[in-house]
N, C-alpha and C positions, 0 to 999 in steps of 0.2 A: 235536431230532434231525433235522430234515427239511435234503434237499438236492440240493430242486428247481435250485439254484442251478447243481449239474452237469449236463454234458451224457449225455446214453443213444445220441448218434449215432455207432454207433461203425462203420458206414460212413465217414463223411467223416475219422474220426479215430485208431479205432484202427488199426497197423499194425504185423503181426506180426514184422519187422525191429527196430522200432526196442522193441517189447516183447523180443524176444530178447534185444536190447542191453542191457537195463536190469533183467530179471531171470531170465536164463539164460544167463546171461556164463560164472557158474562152478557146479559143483554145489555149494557153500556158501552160496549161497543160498536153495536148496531144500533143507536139510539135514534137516528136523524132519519133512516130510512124505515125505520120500523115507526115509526111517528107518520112520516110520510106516507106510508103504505097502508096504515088504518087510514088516515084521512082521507084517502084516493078512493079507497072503497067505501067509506060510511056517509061523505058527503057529495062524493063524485058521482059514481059506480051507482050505489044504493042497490035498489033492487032490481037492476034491469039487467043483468046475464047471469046465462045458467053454463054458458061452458067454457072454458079457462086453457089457454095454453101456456107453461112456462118452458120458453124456451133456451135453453142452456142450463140446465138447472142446479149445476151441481152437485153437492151432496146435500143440498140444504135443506131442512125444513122448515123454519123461522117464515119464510113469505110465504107460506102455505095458510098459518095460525088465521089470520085475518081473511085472505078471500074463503076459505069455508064458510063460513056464514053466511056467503051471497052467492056461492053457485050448487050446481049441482054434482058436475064434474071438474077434476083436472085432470089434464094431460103433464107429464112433467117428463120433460124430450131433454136427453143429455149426451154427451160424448163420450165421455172415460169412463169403461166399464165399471172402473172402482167407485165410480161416483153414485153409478145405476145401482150399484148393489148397497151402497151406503144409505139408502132410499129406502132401498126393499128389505135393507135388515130392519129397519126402525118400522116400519108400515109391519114387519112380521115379529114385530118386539123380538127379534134372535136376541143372542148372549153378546155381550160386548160394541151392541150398537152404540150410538151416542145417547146423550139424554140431554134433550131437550125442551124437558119442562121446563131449567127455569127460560124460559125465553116463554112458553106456554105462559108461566104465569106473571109474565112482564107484559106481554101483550093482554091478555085478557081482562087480567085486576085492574093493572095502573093505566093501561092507555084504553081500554071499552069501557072499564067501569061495572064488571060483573064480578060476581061473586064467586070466591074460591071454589065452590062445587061446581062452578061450568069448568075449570081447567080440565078435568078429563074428560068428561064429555066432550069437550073439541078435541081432544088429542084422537077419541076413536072417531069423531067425524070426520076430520082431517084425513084418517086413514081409510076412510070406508068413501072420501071422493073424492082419494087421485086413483083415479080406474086404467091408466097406465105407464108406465118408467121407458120409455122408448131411447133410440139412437137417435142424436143428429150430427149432424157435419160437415160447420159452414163451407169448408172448401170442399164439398164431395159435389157431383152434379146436383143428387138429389138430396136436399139440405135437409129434410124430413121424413123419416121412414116412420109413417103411418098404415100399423095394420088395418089390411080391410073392415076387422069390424069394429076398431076402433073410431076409423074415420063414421063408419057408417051411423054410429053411437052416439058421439061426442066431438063431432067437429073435424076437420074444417065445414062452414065456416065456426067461426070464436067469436063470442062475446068481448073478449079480453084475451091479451095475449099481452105478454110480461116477459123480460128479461133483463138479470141482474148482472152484471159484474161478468158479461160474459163476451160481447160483442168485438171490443176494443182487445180483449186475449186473445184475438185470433188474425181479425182481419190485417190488412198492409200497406191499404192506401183507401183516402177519402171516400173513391167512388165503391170501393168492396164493401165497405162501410154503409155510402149511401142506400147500395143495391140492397144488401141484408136490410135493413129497415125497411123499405118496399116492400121485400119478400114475406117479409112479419107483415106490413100493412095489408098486402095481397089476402091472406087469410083470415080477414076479418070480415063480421057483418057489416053491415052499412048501419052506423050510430055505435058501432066496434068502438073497445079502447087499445092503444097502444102505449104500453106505461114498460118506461128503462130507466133503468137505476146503476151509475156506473161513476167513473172515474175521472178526473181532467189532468189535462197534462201530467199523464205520468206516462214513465217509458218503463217501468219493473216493478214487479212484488215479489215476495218470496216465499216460498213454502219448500223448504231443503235448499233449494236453487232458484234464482232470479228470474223469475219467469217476464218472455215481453208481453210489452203491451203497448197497442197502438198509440199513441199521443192525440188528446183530442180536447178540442175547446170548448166552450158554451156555443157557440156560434155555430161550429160544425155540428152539433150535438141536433141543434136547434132547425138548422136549415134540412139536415137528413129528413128530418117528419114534416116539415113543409113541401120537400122535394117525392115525398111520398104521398101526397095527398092528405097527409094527416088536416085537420084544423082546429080551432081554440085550441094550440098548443101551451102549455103553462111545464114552465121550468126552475125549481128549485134548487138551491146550493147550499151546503151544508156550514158554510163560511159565514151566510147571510142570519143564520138563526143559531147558529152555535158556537158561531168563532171560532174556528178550528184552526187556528195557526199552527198549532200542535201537527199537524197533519206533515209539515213540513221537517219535522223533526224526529217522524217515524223511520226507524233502522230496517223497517221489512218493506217499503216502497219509496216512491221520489215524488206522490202523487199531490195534487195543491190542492185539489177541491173535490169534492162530492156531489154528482148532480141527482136528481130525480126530477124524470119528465116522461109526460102524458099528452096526449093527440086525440081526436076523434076522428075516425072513417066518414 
């Protein structure tokens, strides 16, 4: 399973253009987790947190769409500068950001069931509560650099704390893996959610160059948030409700499955 052979430089390689290109073209791509991801919030979440951590974030703003409507803040903590400012150009409508309605109005219409005139009003809600684009990084001592008065504001602790497609790009071994999950559980409230949306067995993706990725199964996935203290853990696969065999026959990774999973503090 090792794949040392990939590259982890994702300075010199990833770029959040040509990953929009390739997998935020249309919202049928993201169809399983964005399904998932309203559900977690509208029949799990509802209305009991007001402050949101997403940790690794990306350049994305698609898992933003839905938790607006049930907090008050996000926090969206990321590593590659290019990512941070891929954020902050869309948050500052700049020229050449990405555009992301249709995904606004994939979420909104077909999977909430509201009417065409809320898509912009969530896109300026969205923008007016993530209150800040911060650094992390997992191999750094201090895995979160949270300004003073952001902490003092908006958490720690977190209502919810979220991370997508981020965990398994970085860590090396099980227990790196387990610890990060901890660390996420760590800053939660007590009745906190801990909701990860990620990858199985894969060892690469690609964005210009092959990037690694730790190899990880339903079981490790699973045992991390138990080994965390998480409980009522509940674990979905994207295989189970969509059949994704296809997944196996994509040329930009090696990856089998799809997971989304949640915990409580």
């Amino acid at each position: 399973m090792a794949s040392t052979t990939f590259t982890k430089d994702y300075h010199t390689f990833f770029d959040p253009k040509v990953y929009f290109e390739q997998f935020f073209d249309e919202p049928s791509k993201d169809e399983f987790f964005l399904g998932q991801l309203t559900k977690f919030w509208t029949e799990v979440v509802k209305d009991s947190a007001t402050r949101m951590l997403e940790y690794g974030a990306g350049p994305t703003i698609s898992r933003f769409i839905t938790p607006s409507k049930h907090v008050e803040s996000i926090i969206a903590a990321e590593y590659l500068p290019a990512n941070r400012q891929a954020i902050e150009n869309w948050i500052n409508q700049a020229p050449g950001a990405f555009n992301w309605r249709p995904m606004f109005d994939y979420v909104v219409e077909k999977l909430e069931g509201m009417s065409p005139a809320e898509v912009e009003k969530r896109e300026a809600e969205v923008r007016n509560k993530i209150k800040g684009v911060i650094h992390c990084d997992i191999k750094a001592p201090n895995h979160l650099e949270l300004p003073s008065d952001i902490s003092a504001n908006y958490g720690p602790p977190f209502d919810v704390i979220a991370t997508n497609l981020c965990l398994e790009a970085v860590v090396d071994t099980q227990q790196e893996y387990n610890d990060q999950v901890a660390f996420l559980s760590g800053m939660l409230r007590p009745g906190g959610y801990l909701m990860m949306h990620g990858v199985l067995e894969q060892t690469f993706y690609t964005v210009n160059e092959k990037l690694y990725t730790f190899y990880l199964t339903k079981e490790m996935v699973v045992e991390s948030m138990k080994a965390a203290g998480l409980k009522n853990v509940v674990i979905e696969l994207a295989s189970t409700h969509m059949g994704f065999e296809r997944f196996n026959e994509l040329p930009l990774s090696d990856l089998k499955d799809v997971f989304f999973v949640y915990g409580q503090k």
